[in-house]
C-alpha positions as CSV (number, residue, x, y, z in Angstrom):
1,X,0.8,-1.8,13.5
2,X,0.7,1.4,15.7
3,X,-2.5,2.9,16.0
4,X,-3.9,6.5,16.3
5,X,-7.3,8.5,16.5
6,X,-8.7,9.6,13.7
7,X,-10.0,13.1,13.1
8,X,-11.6,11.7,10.3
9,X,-14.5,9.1,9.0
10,X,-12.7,6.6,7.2
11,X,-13.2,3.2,5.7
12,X,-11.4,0.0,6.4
13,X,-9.5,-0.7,3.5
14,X,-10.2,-5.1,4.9
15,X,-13.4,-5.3,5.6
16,X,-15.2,-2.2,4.8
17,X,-16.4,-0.9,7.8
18,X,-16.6,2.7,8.3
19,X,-14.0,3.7,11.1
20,X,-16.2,6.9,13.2
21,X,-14.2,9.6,14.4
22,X,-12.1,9.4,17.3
23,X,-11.8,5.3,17.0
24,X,-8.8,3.6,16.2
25,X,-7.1,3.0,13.4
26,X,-4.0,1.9,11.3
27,X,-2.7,3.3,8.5
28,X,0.2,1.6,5.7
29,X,1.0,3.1,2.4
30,X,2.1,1.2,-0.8
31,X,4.6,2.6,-4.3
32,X,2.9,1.2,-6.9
33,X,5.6,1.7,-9.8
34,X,4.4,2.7,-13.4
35,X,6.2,3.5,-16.9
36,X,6.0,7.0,-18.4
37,X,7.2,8.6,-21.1
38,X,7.2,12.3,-22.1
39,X,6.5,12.8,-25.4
40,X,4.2,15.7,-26.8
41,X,1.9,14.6,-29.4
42,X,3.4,16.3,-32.2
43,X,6.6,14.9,-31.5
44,X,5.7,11.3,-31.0
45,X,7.6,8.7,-33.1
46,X,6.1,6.6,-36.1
47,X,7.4,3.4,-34.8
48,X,7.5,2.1,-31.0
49,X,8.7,4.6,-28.3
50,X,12.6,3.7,-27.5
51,X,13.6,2.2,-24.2
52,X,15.7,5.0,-23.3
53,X,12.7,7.6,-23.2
54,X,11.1,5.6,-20.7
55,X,11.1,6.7,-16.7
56,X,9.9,4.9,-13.5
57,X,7.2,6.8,-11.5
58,X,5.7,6.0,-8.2
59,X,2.1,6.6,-7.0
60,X,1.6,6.4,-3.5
61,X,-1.8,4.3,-2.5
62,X,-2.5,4.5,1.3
63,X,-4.7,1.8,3.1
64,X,-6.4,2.3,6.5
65,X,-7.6,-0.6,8.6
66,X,-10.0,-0.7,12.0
67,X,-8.4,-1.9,15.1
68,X,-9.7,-5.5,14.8
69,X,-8.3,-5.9,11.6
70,X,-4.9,-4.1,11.9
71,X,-4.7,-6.7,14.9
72,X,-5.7,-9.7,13.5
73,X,-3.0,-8.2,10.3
74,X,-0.2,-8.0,13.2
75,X,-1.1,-11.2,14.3
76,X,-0.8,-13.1,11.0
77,X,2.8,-11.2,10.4
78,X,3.9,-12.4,14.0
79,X,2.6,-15.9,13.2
80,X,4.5,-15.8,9.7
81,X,7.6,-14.4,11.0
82,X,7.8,-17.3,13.9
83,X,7.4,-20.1,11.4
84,X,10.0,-18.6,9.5
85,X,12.4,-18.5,12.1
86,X,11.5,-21.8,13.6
87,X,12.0,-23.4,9.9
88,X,15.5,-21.7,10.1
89,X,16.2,-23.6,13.5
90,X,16.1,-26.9,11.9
């Protein structure tokens, strides 16, 4: 995870802390994908909405983490990713 300054009082998404301006910090963003549909409320069919009217949306939800635990994240992803490729080896 590369880490930058922030300008910023933020909170650590892990463990709660408040990250103080100027510290450290990590930042990774997530597309959570939801259904929507655009009908007015005049217009809105008597029985159940068709598939077809149906669209994807995203919503972007961002997470920042302090140093020790963007580090101790990095770690665990290094760790995985190791095992992984070890259990390929065999």
């Amino acid at each position: 995870m590369k880490f930058k300054k922030t300008r910023l009082v933020r909170e650590c998404s892990s463990c709660g802390k408040t990250i103080e301006k100027g510290s450290l910090y990590g930042q990774k963003s997530k597309s959570i994908p939801m259904q929507q549909t655009c009908w007015s409320i005049d217009q809105r069919p008597t029985e159940e909405i068709p598939n077809w009217s149906w669209e994807k949306v995203y919503f972007k939800e961002t997470f920042d983490w302090c140093e020790p635990c963007g580090e101790k994240k990095d770690d665990e992803r290094l760790n995985f990713n190791s095992e992984i490729s070890a259990g390929e080896q065999r």
